[in-house]
C-alpha positions in Angstrom: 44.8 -63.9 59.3 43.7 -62.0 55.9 43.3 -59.3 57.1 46.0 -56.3 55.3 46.9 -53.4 57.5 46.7 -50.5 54.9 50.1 -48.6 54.2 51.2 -45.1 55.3 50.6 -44.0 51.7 47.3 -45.9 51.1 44.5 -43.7 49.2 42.1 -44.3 52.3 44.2 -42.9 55.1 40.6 -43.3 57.4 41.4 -47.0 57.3 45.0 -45.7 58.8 45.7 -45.9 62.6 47.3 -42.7 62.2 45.8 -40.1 64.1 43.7 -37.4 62.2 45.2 -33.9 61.8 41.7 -32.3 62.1 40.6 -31.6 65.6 36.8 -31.9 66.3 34.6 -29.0 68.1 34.1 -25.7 68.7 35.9 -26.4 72.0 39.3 -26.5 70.6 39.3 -23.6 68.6 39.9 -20.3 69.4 36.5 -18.4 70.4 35.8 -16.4 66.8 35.1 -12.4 68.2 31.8 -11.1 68.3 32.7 -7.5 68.6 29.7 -6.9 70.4 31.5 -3.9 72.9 32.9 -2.4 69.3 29.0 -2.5 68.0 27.5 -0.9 70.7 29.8 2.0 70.4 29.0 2.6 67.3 25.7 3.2 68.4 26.6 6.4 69.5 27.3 7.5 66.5 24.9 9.1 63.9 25.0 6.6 61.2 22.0 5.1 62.7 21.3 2.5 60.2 24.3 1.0 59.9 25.1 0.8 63.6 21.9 -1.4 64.0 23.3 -3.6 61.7 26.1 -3.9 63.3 24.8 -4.7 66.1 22.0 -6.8 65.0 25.7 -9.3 63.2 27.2 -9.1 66.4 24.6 -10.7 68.7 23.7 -13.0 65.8 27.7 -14.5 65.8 27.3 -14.9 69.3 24.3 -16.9 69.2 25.8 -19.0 66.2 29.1 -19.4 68.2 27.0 -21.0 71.0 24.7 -23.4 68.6 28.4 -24.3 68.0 28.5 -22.8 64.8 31.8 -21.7 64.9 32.7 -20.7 60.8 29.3 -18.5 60.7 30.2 -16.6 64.1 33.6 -15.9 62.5 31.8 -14.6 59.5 29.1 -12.5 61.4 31.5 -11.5 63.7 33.9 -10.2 60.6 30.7 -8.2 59.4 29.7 -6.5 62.8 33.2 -5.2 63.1 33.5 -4.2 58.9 29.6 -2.5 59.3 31.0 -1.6 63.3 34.0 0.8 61.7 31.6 1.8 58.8 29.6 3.6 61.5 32.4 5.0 63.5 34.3 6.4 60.8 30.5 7.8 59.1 30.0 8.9 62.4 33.2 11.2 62.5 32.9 12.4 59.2 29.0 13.7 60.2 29.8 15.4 63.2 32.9 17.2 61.6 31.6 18.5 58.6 28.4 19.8 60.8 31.2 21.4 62.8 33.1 22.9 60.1 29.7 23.9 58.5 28.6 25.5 62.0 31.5 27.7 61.9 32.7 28.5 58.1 36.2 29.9 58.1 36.6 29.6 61.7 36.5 32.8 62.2 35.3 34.1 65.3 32.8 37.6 64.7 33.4 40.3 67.3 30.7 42.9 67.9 31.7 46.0 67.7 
């Protein structure tokens, strides 16, 4: 028979019967987040805009993660949670400079 094997070292390793270090499917790869729980808390906060958005990359990662698009769920999930924190920490910074605005000084004014 004419037929060569190729060597360990061959340019075309697919010809190889080594098996492939790449592993096929979503299914064996971890589950990329969503952060769909961490999106709809920032919905309480008063950065409405940007909590929509969150939330709108959130459910779009999930529905990418189950067309089995596993890199565009990780990177939809990675901007729900960046636009997720965004609102949270916007959200914190409204309510305590209404606060501090509310009560200048913190004083409290007796009546006499």
């Amino acid at each position: 028979s004419g037929v060569r094997q190729p060597s360990l070292n061959s340019p075309r390793p697919s010809l190889g019967r080594r098996p492939s270090a790449m592993t096929e499917g979503p299914a064996q790869e971890s589950k990329p987040p969503d952060y769909l729980m961490l999106a709809i808390l920032s919905c309480f906060c008063p950065l409405w805009p940007i909590n929509i958005l969150a939330l709108t990359f959130s459910l779009m990662s999930r529905n990418s993660l189950l067309q089995g698009n596993v890199d565009g769920a990780r990177r939809l999930g990675r901007n729900a949670m960046v636009l997720s924190v965004v609102a949270i920490l916007g959200g914190i910074a409204i309510i305590a400079a209404i606060s501090c605005r509310a009560w200048p000084g913190g004083k409290e004014v007796r009546k006499s």
